[in-house]
C-alpha positions as CSV (number, residue, x, y, z in Angstrom):
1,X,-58.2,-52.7,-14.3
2,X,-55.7,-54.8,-13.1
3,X,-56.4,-57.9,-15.4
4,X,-56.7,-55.2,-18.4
5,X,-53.1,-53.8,-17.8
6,X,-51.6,-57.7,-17.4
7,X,-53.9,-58.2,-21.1
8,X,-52.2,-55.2,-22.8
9,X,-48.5,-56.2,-21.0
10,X,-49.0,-59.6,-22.8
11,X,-49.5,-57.9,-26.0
12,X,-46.8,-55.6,-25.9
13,X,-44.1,-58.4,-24.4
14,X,-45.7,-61.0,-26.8
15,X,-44.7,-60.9,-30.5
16,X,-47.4,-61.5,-32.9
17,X,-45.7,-64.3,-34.1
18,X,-45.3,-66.1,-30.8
19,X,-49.4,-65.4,-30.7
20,X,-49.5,-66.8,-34.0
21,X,-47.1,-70.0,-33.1
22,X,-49.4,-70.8,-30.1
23,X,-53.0,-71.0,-32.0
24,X,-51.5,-72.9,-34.8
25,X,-49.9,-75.1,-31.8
26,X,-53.7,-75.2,-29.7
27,X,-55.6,-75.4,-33.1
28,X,-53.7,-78.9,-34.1
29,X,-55.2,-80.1,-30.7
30,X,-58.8,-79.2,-30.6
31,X,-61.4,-78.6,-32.6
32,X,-62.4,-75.4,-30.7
33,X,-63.8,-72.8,-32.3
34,X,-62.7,-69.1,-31.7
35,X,-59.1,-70.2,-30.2
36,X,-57.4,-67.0,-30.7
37,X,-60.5,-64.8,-29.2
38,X,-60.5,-67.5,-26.1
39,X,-56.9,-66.9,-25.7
40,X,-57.1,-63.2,-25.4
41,X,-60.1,-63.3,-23.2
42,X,-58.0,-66.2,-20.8
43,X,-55.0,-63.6,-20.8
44,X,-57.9,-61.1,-19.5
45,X,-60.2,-63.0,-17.3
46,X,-57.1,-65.5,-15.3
47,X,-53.6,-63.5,-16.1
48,X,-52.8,-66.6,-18.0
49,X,-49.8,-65.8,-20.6
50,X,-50.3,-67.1,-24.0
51,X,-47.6,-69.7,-23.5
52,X,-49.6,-70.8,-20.4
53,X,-53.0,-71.3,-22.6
54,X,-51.0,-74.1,-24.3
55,X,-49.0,-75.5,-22.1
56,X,-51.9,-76.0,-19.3
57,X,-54.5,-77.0,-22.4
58,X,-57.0,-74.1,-21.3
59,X,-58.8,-75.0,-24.5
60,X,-60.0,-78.5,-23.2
61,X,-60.8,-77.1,-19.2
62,X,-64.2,-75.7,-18.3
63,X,-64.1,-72.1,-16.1
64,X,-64.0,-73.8,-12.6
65,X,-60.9,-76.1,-14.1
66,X,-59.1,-72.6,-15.3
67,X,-59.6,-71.0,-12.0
68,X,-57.3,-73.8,-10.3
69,X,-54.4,-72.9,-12.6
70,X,-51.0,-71.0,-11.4
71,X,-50.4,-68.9,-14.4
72,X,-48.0,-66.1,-15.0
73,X,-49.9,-63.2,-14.1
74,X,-51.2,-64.9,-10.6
75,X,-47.5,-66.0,-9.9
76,X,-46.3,-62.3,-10.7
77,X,-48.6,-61.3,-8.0
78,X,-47.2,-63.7,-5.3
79,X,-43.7,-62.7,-6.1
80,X,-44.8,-58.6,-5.7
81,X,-46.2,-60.0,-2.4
82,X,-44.1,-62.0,-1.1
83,X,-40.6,-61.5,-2.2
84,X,-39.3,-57.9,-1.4
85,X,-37.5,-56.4,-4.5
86,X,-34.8,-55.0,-2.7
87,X,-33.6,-58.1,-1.5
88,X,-33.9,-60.2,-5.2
89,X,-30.2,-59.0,-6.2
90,X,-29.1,-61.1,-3.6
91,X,-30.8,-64.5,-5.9
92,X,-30.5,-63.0,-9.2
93,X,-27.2,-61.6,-8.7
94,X,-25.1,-65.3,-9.0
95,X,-21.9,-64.2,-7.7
96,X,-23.4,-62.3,-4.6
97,X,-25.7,-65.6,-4.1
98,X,-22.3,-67.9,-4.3
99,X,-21.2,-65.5,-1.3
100,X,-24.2,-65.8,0.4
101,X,-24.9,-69.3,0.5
102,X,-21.7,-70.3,0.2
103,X,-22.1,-73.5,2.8
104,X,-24.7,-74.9,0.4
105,X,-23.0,-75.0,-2.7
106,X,-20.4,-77.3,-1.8
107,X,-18.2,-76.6,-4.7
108,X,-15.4,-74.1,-5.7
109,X,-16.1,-70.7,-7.3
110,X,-14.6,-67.4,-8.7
111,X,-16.3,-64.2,-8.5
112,X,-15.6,-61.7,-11.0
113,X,-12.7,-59.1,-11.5
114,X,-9.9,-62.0,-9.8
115,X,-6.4,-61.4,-10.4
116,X,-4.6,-63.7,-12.6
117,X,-2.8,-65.2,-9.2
118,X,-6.8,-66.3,-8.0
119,X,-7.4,-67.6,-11.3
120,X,-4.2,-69.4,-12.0
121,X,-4.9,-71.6,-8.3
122,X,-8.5,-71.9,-9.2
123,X,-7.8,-74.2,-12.5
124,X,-4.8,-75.9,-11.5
125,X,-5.6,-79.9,-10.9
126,X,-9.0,-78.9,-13.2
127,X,-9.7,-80.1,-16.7
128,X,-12.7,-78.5,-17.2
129,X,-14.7,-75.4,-15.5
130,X,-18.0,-73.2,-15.8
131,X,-18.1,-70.0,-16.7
132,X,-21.5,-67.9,-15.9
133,X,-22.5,-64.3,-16.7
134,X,-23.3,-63.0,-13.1
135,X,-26.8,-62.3,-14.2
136,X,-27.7,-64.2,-16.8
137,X,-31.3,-66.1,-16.6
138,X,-32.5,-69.1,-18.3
139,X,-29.5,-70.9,-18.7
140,X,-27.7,-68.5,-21.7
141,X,-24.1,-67.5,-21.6
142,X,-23.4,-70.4,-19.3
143,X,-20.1,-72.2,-21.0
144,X,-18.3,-75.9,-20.3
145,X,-14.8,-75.0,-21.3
146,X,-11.5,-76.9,-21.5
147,X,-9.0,-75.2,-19.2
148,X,-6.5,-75.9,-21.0
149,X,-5.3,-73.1,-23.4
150,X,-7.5,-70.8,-21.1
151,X,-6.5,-67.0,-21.1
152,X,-6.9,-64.6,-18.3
153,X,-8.4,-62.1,-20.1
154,X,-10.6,-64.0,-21.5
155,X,-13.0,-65.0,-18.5
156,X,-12.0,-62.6,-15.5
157,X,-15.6,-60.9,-15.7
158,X,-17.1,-63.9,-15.3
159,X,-18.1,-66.2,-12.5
160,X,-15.6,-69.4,-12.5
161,X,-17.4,-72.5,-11.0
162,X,-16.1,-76.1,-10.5
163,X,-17.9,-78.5,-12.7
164,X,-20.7,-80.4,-10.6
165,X,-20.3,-84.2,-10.8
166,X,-23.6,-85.4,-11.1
167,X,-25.1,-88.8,-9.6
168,X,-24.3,-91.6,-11.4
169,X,-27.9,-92.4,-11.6
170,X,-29.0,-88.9,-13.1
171,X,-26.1,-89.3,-15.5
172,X,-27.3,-91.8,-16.6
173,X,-30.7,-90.1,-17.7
174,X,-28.7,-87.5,-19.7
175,X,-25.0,-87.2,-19.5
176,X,-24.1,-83.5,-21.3
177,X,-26.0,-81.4,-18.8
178,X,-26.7,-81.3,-14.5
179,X,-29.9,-82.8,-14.3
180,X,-31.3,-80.6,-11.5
181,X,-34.8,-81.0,-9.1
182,X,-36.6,-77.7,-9.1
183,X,-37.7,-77.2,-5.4
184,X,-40.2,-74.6,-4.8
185,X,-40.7,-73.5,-1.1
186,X,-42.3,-70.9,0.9
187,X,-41.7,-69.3,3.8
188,X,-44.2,-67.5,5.9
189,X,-41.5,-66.4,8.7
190,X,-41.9,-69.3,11.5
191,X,-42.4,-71.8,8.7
192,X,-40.7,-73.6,5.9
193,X,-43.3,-75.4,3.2
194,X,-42.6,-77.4,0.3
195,X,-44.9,-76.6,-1.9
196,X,-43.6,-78.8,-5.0
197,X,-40.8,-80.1,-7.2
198,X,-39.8,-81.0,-10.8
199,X,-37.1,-82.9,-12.2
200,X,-35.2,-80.4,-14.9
201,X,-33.6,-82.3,-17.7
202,X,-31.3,-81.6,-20.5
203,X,-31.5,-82.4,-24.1
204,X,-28.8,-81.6,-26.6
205,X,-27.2,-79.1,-24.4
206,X,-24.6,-78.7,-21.7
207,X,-28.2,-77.1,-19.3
208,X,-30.9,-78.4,-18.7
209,X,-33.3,-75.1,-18.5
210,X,-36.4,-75.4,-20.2
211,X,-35.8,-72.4,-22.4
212,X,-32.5,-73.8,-24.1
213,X,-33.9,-77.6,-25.0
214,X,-34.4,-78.5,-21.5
215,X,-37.8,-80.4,-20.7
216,X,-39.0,-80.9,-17.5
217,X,-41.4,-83.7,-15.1
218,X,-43.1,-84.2,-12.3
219,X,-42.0,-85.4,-8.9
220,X,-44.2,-86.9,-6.4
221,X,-42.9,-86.6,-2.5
222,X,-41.0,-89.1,-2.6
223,X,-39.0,-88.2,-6.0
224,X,-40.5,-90.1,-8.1
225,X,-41.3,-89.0,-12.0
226,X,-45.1,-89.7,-12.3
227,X,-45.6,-87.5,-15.8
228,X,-43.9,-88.1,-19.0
229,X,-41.2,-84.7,-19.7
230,X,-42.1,-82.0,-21.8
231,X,-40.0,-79.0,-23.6
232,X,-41.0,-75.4,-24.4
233,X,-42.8,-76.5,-27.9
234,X,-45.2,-78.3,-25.9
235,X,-43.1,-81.9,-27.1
236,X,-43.9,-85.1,-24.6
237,X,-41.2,-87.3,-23.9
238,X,-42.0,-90.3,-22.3
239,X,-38.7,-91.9,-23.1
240,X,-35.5,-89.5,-23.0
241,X,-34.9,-89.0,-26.9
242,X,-30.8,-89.0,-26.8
243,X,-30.1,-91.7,-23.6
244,X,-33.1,-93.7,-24.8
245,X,-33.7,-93.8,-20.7
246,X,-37.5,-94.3,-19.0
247,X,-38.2,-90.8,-17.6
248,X,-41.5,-91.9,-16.2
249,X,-41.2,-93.7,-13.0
250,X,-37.5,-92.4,-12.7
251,X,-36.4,-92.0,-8.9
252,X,-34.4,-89.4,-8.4
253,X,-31.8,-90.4,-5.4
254,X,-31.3,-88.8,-2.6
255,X,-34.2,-86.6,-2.8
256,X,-35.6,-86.2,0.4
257,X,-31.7,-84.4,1.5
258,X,-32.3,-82.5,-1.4
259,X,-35.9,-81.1,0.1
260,X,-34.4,-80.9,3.4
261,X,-31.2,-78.7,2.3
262,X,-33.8,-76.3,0.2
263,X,-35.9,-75.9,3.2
264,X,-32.9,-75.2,5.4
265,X,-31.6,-72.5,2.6
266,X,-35.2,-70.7,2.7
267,X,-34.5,-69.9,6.5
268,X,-31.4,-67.7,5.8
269,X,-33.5,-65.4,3.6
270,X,-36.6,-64.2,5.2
271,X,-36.9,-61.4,2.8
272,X,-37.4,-63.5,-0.6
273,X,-40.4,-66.1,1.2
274,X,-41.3,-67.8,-2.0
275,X,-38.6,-69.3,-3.9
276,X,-37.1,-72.2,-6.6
277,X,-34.0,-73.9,-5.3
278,X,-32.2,-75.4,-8.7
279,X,-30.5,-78.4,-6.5
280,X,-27.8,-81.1,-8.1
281,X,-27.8,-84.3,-6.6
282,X,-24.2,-86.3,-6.1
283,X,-22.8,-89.1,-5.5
284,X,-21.8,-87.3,-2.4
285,X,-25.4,-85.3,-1.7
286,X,-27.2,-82.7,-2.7
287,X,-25.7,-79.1,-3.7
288,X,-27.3,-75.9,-4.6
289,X,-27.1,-74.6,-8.0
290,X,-28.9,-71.5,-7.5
291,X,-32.1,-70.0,-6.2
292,X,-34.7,-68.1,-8.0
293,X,-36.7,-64.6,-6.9
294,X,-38.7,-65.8,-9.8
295,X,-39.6,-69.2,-9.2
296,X,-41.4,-70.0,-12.9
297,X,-44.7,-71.6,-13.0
298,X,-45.0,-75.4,-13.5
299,X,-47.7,-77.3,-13.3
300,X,-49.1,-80.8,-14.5
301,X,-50.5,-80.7,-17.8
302,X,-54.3,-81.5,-18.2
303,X,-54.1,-84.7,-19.7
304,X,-52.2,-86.2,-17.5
305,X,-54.2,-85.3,-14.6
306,X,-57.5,-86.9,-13.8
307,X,-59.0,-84.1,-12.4
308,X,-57.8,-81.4,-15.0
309,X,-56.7,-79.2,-12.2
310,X,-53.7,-77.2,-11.2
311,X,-51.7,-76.2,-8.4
312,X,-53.4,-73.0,-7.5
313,X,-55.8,-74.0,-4.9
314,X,-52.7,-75.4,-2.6
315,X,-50.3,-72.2,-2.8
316,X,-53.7,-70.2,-2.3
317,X,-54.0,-72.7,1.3
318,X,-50.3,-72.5,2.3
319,X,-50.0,-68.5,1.6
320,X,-53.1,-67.7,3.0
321,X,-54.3,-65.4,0.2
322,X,-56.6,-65.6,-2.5
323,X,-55.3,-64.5,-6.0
């Protein structure tokens, strides 16, 4: 019954023409018969979202490779067990998450509803700032702008937020936007595990989330890229299309502090155990950006793992629970 209502959630969330986008997307990639049928019945059978049928290639795995896979529905399930919903406005909410892990983010902010005195001292000395909707998701309503000319009125229900200087190195990969590691850890209340990481990068934007251009890769443990990048129309990128930069075999600096601080943040919230830490890397160390209630699902793509399998059998192992 379960899988039924998460099938006839998918239908009702999911345009027809996003259905539509994603077989004519799988069907240019296999010559499978009956994709949109095996689509459905994969939505059914492993709670994976039609966006997850194409991004993890279900048409090319066999039933033992598809039971491996983190999709949507199975990480919907971990979040209702593992992070408690009364405590997710403290992530989601980003101006009571500035507050509350204020030591972390190692940069100025603003919360909403300042007086014109706060925000006067907050821009003075600044050329430039960010200005977030307090709970905006997947990157929209986030601004760059010039603080010059800036009115009042204009931004005091905001959050205000020092820009974030990147490292020179990431810069490098893609100037216009924080390039940020992904860091998803889990707590099980005595213990802090890293379960896995991605490197987030923009592309023609001032973010680099994967819903507004962004792409994102692969980290092994020691920060290294070791998969080409992809974006959310299923587009490779092997080389970064606007720096011209290698992404594969790029090592992101400083990545083990970065680990370290993510693990150290997951402590101070015992109520949200399973969570994605969005961490910038400086010149100076590593920051956090924000943490998510909702961590996302990311795993390697098929075809560029030997073994066609995902990341499900290790969060199963750590979490002790079988989904």
């Amino acid at each position: 019954m379960e899988k039924l209502n998460f099938l006839f959630k998918s239908i009702r969330k999911t345009s027809i023409s996003r259905l539509i986008t994603v077989y004519k997307a799988v069907k240019k990639n296999t010559k499978k018969k009956f994709i949109l049928f095996d689509i459905l019945y994969c939505c059914f059978k492993y709670k994976a979202a039609f966006s997850d049928y194409l991004e993890f290639e279900f048409y090319s795995l066999d039933k033992n490779q598809r039971e491996t896979y983190l999709t949507n529905g199975k990480n919907n399930e971990i979040v209702r067990i593992f992070n408690n919903k009364d405590y997710w406005h403290i992530l989601d909410n980003k101006a009571k998450f500035n507050d509350y892990f204020k030591k972390y983010l190692k940069r100025e902010y603003l919360n909403p509803n300042f007086s014109k005195e706060e925000f006067n001292r907050f821009i003075v000395n600044k050329n430039e700032i960010i200005i977030k909707p307090v709970d905006g998701i997947g990157g929209y309503g986030i601004k760059k702008v010039s603080c010059k000319n800036l009115k009042f009125e204009e931004c005091n229900k905001f959050l205000l937020e020092e820009v974030i200087k990147q490292h020179d190195k990431l810069a490098e990969l893609y100037d216009k936007s924080v390039n940020s590691v992904r860091i998803f850890t889990f707590f099980n209340g005595k213990e802090v595990f890293f379960l896995q990481a991605i490197l987030k990068i923009g592309n023609n934007g001032i973010t680099d989330n994967f819903s507004i251009n962004g792409m994102y890769a692969f980290l092994n443990e020691k920060g290294v890229v070791i998969t080409p990048a992809i974006d959310k129309n299923d587009n490779i990128f092997g080389i970064h299309p606007i720096s011209k930069k290698q992404i594969l075999g790029f090592k992101v600096p400083l990545f083990h502090e970065a680990v370290d601080l993510s693990l150290e943040a997951a402590k101070k919230i015992p109520q949200i155990k399973y969570i994605g830490w969005d961490i910038a890397i400086t010149n100076d160390g590593p920051c956090i950006i924000e943490g998510n209630s909702y961590p996302g699902v990311f795993q390697i793509k098929p075809r560029f793992n030997k073994n066609k399998t995902g990341i499900l059998p290790k969060y199963e192992q750590i979490m002790k629970i079988k989904l």
